[in-house]
C-alpha positions as CSV (number, residue, x, y, z in Angstrom):
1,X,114.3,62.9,114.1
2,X,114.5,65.8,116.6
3,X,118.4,65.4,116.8
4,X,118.7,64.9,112.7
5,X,117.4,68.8,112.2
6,X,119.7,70.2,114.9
7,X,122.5,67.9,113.1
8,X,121.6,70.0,109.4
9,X,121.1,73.3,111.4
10,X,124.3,73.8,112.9
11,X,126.3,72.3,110.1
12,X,124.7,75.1,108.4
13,X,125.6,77.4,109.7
14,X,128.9,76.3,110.5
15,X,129.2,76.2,106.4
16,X,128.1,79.9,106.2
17,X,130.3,81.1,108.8
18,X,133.3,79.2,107.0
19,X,132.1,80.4,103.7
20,X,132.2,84.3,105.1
21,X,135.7,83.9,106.7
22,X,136.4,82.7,103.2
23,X,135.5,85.2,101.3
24,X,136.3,87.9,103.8
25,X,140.0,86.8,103.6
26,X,139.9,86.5,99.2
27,X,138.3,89.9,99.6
28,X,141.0,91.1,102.1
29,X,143.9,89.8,99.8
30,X,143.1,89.6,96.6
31,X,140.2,92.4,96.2
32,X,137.6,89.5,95.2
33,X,133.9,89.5,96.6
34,X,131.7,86.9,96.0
35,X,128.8,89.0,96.9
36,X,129.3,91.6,94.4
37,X,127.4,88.8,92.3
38,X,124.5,89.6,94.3
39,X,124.3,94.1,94.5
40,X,123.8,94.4,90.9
């Protein structure tokens, strides 16, 4: 069980980090942000 939450943990955050580079790079090219969604 103890191996199964290290499992979900780091695919986490290895989906956040890929996520960020991801928008960091539409944001770098194409002036989009997906967190604008989130300042207002």
């Amino acid at each position: 069980m103890g191996m199964t939450i290290v499992y979900v943990v780091v695919s986490l955050v290895i989906c956040i980090a890929y996520f960020t580079a991801v928008d960091h790079f539409l944001m770098e090219s194409q002036g989009l942000d997906y967190w604008y969604l989130f300042r207002k």
